[in-house]
N, C-alpha and C positions, 0 to 999 in steps of 0.2 A: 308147803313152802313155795313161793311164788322163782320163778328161772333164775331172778337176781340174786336173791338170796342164799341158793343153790350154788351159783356160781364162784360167790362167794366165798363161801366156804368149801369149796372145792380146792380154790388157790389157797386160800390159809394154809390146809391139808399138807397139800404140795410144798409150801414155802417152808412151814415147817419142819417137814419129814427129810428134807434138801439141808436145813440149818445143822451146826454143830448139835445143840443142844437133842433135835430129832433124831439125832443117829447117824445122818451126813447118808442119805439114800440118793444114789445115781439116777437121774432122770430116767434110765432104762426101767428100774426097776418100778420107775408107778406108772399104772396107766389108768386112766383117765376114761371111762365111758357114758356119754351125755346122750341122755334120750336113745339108750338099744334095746333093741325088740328082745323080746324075750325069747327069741333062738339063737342068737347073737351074742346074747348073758349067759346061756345056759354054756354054750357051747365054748364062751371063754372060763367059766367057770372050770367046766371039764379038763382043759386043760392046765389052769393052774394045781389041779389035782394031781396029772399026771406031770406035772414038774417036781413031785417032792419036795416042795420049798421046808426048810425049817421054821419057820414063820412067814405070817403071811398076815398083814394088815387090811381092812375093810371098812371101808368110809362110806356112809350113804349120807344124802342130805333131800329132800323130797316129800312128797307127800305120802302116805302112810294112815292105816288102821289098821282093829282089832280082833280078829277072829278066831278065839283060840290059842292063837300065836299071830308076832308082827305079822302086818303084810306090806310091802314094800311097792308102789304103785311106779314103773320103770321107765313111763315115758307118756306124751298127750294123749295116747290113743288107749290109755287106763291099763296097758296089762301092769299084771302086778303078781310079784315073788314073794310066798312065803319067806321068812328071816331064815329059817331052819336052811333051806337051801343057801346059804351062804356060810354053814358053819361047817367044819370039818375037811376045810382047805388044806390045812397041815397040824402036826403033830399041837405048834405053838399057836395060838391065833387072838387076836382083838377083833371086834367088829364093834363100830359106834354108829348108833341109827339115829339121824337126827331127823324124826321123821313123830307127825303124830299118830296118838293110837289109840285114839275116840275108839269105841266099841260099833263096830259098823250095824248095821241094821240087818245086813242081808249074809246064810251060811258065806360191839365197837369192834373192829380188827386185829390181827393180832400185831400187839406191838413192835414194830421192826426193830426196834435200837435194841432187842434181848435176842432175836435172829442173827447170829455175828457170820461173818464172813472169813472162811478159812483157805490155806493154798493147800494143795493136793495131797501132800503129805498129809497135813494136818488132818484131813479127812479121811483118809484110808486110816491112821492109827486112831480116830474116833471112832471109824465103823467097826475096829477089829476089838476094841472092847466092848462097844455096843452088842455085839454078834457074840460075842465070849459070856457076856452076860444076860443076853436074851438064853442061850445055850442053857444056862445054869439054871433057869425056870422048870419045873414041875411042866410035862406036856399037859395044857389045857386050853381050855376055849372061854373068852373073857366076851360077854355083850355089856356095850354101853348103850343106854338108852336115855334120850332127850330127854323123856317125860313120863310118866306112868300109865298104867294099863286104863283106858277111858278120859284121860288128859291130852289137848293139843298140845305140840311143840310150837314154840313162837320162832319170829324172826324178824329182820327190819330188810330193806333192798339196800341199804347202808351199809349194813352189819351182817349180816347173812343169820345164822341161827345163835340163839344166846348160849345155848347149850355150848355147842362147837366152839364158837367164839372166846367164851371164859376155859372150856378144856384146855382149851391152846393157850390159853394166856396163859394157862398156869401152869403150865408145862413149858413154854418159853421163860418166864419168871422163876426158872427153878434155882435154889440156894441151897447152900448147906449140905446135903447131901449130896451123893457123888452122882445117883439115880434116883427117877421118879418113876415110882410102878405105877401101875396102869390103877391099880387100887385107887393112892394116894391122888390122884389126880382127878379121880370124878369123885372122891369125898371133900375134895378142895373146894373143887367146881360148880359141883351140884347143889350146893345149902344159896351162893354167889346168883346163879342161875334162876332157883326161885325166890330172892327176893327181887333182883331186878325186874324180873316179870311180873312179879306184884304188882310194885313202882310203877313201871313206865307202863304196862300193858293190861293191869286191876285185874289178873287170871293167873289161874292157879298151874304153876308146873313145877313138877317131882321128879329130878332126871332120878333112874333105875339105873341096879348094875346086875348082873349074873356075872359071879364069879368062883372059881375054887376057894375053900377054906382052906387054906395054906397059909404058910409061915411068908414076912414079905421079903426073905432073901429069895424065894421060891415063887417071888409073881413076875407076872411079866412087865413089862416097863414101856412109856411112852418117853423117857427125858433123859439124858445125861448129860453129864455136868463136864465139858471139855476141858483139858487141862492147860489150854491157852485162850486167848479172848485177844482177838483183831478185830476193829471198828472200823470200816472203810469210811 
């Protein structure tokens, strides 16, 4: 995936995980890491471990193959992290790789008007059932994956990756239910995903999930549904 595209959806990310319907997360709590050497990753890694977080979110967007397992390429100078090192951050965890995962050779945006804008209160009692009901999840480790095992992930320097792009729209677009599990959201997404890629780009991509087989009061969740709506 080319820097823009990256870019991109890195702010999506951000915009939405900030949004009511994201959970209402503090700027404190995401951070942001563009092009770090891999002692640098490793070594924040470490310590989101030893934070004990109760969940813990993981966003990649970048270039990527297959050896075995993802491999995660972390900056221009090629190093690159196995996926497996990023799981096991905390008890509860997501990670979505928008990343491709060709088999190596060698061992639109998301739509603001569903983003609403809340005052302080309104966000601390979003988070506190966010957090009450991420709680209530089965401990497990959820990977979403752009595209399948030997499949590129696309993207446009417009739009950032389609994967991520339709995740979030469909998770910004959520109805009807109070929560959107993390399930429900890439079998939304995913069918969305490769036909646009069809269409606009004549190539084939299958986003992947790794998931627990659990009941979906017991998965974890990307969306909920606030119990007010301000439009600035």
């Amino acid at each position: 995936m080319d820097a823009a595209g990256a870019q991109i959806d890195i702010n999506n990310w951000k915009k939405y995980l900030q949004s009511g319907i994201g959970g209402a997360w503090k700027d404190i709590e995401i951070k942001v890491l563009t092009d770090p050497s891999i002692v640098s990753l490793r070594t924040w890694l470490s310590f989101i471990k030893l934070d004990l977080n109760d969940f813990v979110l993981v966003a990649f967007a970048g270039h990527g193959n297959w050896t075995r397992s993802t491999n995660l390429y972390i900056n221009p100078q090629d190093e690159y992290i196995s996926e497996s090192e990023l799981k096991d951050l905390a008890p509860r965890q997501i990670i979505c790789l928008d990343c491709c995962r060709g088999i190596a050779r060698v061992p639109d945006v998301v739509n603001e008007a569903h983003l609403k804008f809340f005052s302080e209160t309104e966000k601390d009692s979003i988070r506190t059932r966010y957090d009450r009901r991420m709680m209530q999840a089965d401990e497990q480790q959820v990977t979403l994956y752009a595209c399948s095992i030997g499949e590129s992930a696309y993207c446009t320097a417009s739009g950032g990756g389609y994967y991520t792009k339709n995740l979030l729209s469909e998770c910004a677009s959520l109805s009807g239910d109070e929560f959107l599990t993390v399930n429900r959201a890439h079998n939304l997404s995913a069918p969305v995903t490769t036909n646009e890629v069809k269409r606009i780009e004549s190539k084939d991509q299958h986003p992947d999930i790794s998931a627990a087989r659990c009941p979906s009061s017991q998965q974890l969740i990307l969306g909920i549904r606030p119990s007010s709506y301000r439009i600035f």
